[in-house]
C-alpha positions as CSV (number, residue, x, y, z in Angstrom):
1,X,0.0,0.0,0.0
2,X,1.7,3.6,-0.9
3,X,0.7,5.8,1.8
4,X,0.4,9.9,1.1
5,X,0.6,12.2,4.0
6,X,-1.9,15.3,3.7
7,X,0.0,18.2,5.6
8,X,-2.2,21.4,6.5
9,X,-1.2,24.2,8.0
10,X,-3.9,26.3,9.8
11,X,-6.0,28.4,6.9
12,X,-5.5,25.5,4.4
13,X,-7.7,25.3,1.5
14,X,-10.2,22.9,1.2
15,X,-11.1,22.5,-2.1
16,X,-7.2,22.2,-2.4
17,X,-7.0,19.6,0.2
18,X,-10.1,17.8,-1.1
19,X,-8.8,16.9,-4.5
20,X,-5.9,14.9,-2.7
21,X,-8.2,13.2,-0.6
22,X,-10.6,12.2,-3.5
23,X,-8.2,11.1,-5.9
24,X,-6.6,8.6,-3.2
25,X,-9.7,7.2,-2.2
26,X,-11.1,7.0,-5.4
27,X,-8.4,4.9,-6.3
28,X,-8.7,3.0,-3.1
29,X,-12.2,2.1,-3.9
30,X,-12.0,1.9,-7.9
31,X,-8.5,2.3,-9.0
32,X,-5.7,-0.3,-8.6
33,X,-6.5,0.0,-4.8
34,X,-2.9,0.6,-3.9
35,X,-3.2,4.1,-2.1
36,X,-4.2,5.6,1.1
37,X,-4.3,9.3,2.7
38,X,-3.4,10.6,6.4
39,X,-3.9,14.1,7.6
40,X,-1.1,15.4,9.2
41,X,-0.8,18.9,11.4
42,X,1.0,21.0,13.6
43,X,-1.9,20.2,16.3
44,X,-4.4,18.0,16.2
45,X,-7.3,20.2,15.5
46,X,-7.0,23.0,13.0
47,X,-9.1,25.5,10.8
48,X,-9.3,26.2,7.6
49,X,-9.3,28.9,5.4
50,X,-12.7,30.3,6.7
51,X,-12.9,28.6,9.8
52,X,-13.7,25.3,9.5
53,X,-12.3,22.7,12.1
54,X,-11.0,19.6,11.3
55,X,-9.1,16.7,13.2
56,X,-6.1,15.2,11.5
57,X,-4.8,11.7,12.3
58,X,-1.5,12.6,13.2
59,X,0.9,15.5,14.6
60,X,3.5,16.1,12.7
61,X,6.1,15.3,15.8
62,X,4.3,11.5,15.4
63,X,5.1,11.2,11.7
64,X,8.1,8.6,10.5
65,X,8.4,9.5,7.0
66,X,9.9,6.2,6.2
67,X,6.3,4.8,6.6
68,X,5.0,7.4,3.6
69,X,5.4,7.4,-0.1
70,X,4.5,11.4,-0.6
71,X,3.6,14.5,0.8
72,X,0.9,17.0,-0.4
73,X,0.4,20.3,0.6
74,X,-2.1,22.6,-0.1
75,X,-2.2,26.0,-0.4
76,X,-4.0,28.5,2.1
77,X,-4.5,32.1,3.2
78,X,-3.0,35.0,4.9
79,X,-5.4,36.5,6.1
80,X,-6.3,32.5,8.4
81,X,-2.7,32.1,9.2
82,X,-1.8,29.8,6.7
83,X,2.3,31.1,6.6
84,X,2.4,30.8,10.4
85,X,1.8,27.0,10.4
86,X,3.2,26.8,6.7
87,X,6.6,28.6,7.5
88,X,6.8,27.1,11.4
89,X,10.4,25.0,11.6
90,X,8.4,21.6,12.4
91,X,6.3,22.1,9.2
92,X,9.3,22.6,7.4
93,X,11.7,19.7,8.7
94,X,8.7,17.6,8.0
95,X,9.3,18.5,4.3
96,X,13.4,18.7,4.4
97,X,12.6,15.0,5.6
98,X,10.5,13.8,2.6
99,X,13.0,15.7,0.5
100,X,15.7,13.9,2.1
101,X,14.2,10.5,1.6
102,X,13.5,11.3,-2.2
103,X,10.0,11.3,-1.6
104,X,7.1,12.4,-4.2
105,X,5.9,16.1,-2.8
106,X,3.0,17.6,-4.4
107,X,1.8,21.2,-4.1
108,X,-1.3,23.8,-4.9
109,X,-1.4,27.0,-5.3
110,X,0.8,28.5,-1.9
111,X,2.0,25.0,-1.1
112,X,5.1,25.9,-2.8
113,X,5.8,28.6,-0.8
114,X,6.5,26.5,2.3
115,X,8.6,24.1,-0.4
116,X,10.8,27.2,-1.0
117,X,11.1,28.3,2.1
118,X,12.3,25.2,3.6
119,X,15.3,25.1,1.0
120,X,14.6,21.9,-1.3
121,X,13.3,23.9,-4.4
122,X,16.8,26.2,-4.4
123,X,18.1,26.1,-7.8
124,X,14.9,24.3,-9.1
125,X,12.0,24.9,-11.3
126,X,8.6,25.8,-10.0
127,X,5.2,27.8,-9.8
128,X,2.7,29.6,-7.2
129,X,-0.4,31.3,-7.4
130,X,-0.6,33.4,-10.3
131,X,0.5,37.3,-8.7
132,X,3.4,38.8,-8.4
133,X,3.4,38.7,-4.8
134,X,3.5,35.1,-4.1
135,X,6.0,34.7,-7.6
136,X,8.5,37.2,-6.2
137,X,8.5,35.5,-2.4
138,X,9.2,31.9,-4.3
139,X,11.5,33.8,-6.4
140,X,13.4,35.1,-3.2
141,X,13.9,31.2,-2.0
142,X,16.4,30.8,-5.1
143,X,13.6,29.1,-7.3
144,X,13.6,29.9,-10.6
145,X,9.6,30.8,-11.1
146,X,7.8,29.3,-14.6
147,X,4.7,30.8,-15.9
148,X,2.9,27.9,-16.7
149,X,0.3,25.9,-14.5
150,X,2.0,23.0,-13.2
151,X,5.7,22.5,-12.9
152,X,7.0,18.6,-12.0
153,X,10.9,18.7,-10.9
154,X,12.4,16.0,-9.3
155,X,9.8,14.5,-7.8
156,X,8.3,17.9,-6.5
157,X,4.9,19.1,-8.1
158,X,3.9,22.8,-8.2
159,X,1.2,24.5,-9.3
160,X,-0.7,28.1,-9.8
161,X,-4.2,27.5,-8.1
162,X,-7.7,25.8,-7.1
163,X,-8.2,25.4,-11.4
164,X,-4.9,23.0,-10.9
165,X,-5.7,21.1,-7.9
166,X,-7.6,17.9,-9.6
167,X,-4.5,17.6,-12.4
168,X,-2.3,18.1,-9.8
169,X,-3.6,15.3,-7.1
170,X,-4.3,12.9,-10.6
171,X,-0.6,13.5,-11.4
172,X,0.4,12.6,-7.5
173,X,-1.6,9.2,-8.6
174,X,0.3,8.8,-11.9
175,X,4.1,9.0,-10.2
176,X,2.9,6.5,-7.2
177,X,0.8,4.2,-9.6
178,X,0.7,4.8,-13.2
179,X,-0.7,6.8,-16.4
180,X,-2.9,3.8,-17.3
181,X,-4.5,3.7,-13.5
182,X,-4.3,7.6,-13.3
183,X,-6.3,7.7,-16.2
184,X,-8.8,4.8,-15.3
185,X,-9.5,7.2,-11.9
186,X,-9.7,10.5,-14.1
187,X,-12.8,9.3,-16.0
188,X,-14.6,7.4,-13.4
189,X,-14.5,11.1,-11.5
190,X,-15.5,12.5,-14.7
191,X,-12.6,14.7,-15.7
């Protein structure tokens, strides 16, 4: 079984986090049946962009990243606290980890920004939401910034926003599984 950790930082999407979670289960349940999903936080209960509370499975100090096949991240707002949680040194040591172990990590939107921050995109190619606010703090983490909507380098997905999220997660499925299953999942969820 290839196990994905979900990691949200307070003021995480949902949408963004929902296409991860989908895509995984859906091929659970009618895929090759060879993935699963865990939530994963700073704390165990947290809000989302919004305000909506959820409880994750595991804290991030619980997390032996040998025991996971890839990280997603997705992105979040300001204005909820999504960088305080996104840019805390736990969150990021999480993701030095994965990096560390060669591990598939898979962004949205913001997710990258936490990526950039924590040093593994340095001297790599990447993308974030589509202003030039969020482009020039990725930018100042050594990335070299694409304009396009999804960027895969070295095992690290990026992408520009919510439109990205279900070709993003259906990638994810690809690198752990394959095109063939990927593609199976895409058009039993209709896309």
């Amino acid at each position: 079984m290839k196990k994905v950790l979900l990691l949200l930082a307070d003021g995480f999407e949902i949408f963004e986090a929902s296409v991860f979670i989908d895509v995984i289960g859906w091929n659970l349940e009618e895929g090759d049946q060879s993935t699963q999903l865990f939530t994963c936080a700073l704390q165990k209960e947290i809000k989302s962009s919004f305000n909506q509370r959820f409880i994750v499975d595991y804290e991030v100090g619980e997390i032996d990243v040998r025991d996971f096949d890839a990280l997603a991240i997705p992105g979040g707002f300001e204005v909820y606290g999504f960088y305080k949680d996104a840019y805390h040194e736990k969150f990021l040591e999480l993701i030095r980890s994965f990096r560390a172990h060669n591990k598939i990590i898979a962004t949205i939107c913001v997710g990258a920004l936490p990526l950039g921050k924590s040093g593994v995109l340095q001297g790599k190619t990447a993308t974030v939401y589509n202003s030039s606010v969020r482009r020039e703090a990725l930018r100042s983490f050594g990335v070299q910034v694409l304009d396009q909507p999804i960027v895969l380098d070295d095992n690290m997905i990026t992408s520009w926003n919510p439109s990205t999220a279900i070709d993003v997660a259906l990638l994810l499925l690809e690198l752990l599984t394959s095109s063939e299953n990927a593609g199976k999942v895409r058009s039993l969820m209709g896309f």
